[in-house]
N, C-alpha and C positions, 0 to 999 in steps of 0.2 A: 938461632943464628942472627947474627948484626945484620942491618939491612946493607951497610956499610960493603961486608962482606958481600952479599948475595950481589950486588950490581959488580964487585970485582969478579964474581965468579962470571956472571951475565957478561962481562963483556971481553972475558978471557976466552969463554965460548964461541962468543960473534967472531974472534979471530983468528980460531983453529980452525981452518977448514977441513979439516981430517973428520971433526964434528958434524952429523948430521942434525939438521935442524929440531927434528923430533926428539932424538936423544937428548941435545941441549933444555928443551924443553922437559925432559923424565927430569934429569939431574938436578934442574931450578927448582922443579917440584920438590924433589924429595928432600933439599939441601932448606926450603920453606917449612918441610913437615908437613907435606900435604901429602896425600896418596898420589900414586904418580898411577899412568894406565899401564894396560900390560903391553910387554915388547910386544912387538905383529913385526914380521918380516914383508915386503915387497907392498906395503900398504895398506895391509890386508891378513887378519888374523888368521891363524892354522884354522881350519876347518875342523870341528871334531867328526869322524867317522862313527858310524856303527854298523858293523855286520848284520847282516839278515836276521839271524837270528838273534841278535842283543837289539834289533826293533822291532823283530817279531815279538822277543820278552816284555820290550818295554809298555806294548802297546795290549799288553794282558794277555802276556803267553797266547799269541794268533802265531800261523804259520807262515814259513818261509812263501810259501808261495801267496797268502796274504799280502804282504810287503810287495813281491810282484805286482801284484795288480794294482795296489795303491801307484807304483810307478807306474807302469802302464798307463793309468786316467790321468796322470801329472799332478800327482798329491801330496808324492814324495819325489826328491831331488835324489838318481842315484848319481857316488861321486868315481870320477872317472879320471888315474892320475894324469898328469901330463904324459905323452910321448906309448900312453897305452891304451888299447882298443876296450878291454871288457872294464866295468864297474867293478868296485871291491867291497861297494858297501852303499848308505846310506846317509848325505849330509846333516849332521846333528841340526842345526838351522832350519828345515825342512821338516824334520822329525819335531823337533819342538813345536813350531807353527800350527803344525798337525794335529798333535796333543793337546795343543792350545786352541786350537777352533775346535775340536770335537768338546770339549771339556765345558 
């Protein structure tokens, strides 16, 4: 694409304000042929979850109650939706770290 173009698309963006600033910034990117990052909603990328037992697996077929206790010490992150009391699972971020310091 013309650079020509790219600054008309740049500054067609700066004044829509329907555009959020981020987004305008995905679009430049991608409209450059650069890789653009991935959406995140609220500032802040989805969390990948995993159940007990898919980081009981991951972590060489150990037990649910393994996974317990690793939360119990604060090793693992259990994640907890908004607006509800028990955990559903285990933050991927927290599991990796894990994996990643044991390793």
């Amino acid at each position: 694409m013309q650079d020509t173009t790219i600054k008309i698309l740049d500054a067609t963006l700066k004044s829509d304000s329907s555009v959020a600033p981020a987004d305008a910034r995905r679009i430049l990117k991608l409209a450059r042929g650069q890789p653009a990052e991935p959406v995140q909603q609220n500032g802040h990328a989805p969390p990948r979850i995993y159940s007990r037992e898919q980081a009981a697996e991951l972590l060489g077929n150990k037990t649910t109650r393994y996974i317990d206790l690793l939360t119990r010490k604060g090793l693992l992150q259990k994640f907890v939706p908004r607006g509800n009391i028990r955990a559903i699972g285990v933050t991927g971020q927290s599991l990796h770290q894990f994996i990643g310091g044991a390793a």
